[in-house]
C-alpha positions, 0 to 999 in steps of 0.5 A: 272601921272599928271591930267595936263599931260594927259590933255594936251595930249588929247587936243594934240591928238584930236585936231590932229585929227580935224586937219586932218579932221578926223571924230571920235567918242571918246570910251573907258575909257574917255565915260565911265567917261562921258557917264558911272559910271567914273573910271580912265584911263591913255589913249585914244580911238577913232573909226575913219571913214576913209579908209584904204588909208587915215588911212596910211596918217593919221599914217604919218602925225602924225608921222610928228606933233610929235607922237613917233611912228614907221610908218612901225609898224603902217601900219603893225598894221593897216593890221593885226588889224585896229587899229593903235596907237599914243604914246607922252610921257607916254600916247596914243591914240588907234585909231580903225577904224570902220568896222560895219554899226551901228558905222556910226550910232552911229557917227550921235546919238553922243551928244558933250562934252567939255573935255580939253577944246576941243569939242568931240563927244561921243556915247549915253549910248546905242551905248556905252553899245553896243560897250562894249558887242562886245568887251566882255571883263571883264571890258567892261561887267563892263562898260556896266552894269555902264551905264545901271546902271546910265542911268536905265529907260532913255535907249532905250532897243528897240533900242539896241535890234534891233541894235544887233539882225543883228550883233548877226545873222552876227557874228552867235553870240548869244552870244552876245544877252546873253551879252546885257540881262546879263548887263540890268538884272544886271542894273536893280538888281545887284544879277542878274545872 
């Protein structure tokens, strides 16, 4: 994979998006390299704030700016997981469409970066280690525990703490709250279980 080709992509997929009027907030593996400890990653995701309507216009209007996508698999995806996908080539961009009250938030905390030579806006470290801990993966554990890392004694622990408490109740997921006191812990000393 060329640096160039993947470049050329994202300016490709985000600048769709602009054109659209699509509000966005850059997740995923391209944060982590600007928001937490960089690793490499060959794709894109976005959380994107439209309707469900305006998802579907979106699916079609990208298959028309020269995505390669099958718009009845999208729609079909959307349904089932909204999320929907936009390939060119051997890259893509995952987009999620945001359901929780505290993405909106984390879309007005966004601070804004230059990356191929476009200007995207990206979460704070907090609303970022919090989206690592809903999705809960492995590598997202990882990626939280780089940002709280990186960002150690500039974090905000009051406001992750009172962000995730309604969704710990919602979800009734104290798990969740493990999730954040495992990744500061471990930030803070890396032997921390």
């Amino acid at each position: 994979m060329s640096a160039n080709e993947f470049d050329s992509f994202c300016r490709f997929a985000f600048r769709f998006l602009e054109d659209q009027g699509t509000r966005y907030l850059v997740v995923g593996g391209l944060a982590i390299v600007v928001v937490g400890e960089p690793r490499t990653t060959a794709d894109a995701d976005a959380i994107i704030f439209v309707s469900t309507t305006e998802a579907e216009a979106l699916i079609q209007a990208a298959a028309k700016a020269g995505f390669d996508l099958r718009e009845a698999v999208e729609r079909e995806r959307l349904a089932r997981t909204g999320t929907i996908r936009f390939r060119k080539g051997r890259f893509q961009i995952d987009l999620i469409t945001a359901s929780l009250p505290f993405e909106e938030a984390a879309h007005a905390r966004a601070s804004w970066h230059d990356l191929f030579g476009v200007r995207l806006p990206f979460p704070s470290p907090e609303d970022l280690i919090l989206l690592k801990i809903l999705a809960g993966r492995e590598k997202d554990m990882l990626d939280a525990t780089g940002i709280a890392r990186r960002h150690h004694g500039h974090l905000d622990i009051a406001y992750l703490e009172r962000t995730l408490l309604p969704i710990c109740d919602a979800a009734e997921d104290a798990s969740l709250w493990g999730r954040l006191q495992r990744v500061l812990g471990q930030a803070i000393n890396p032997l921390h279980e």
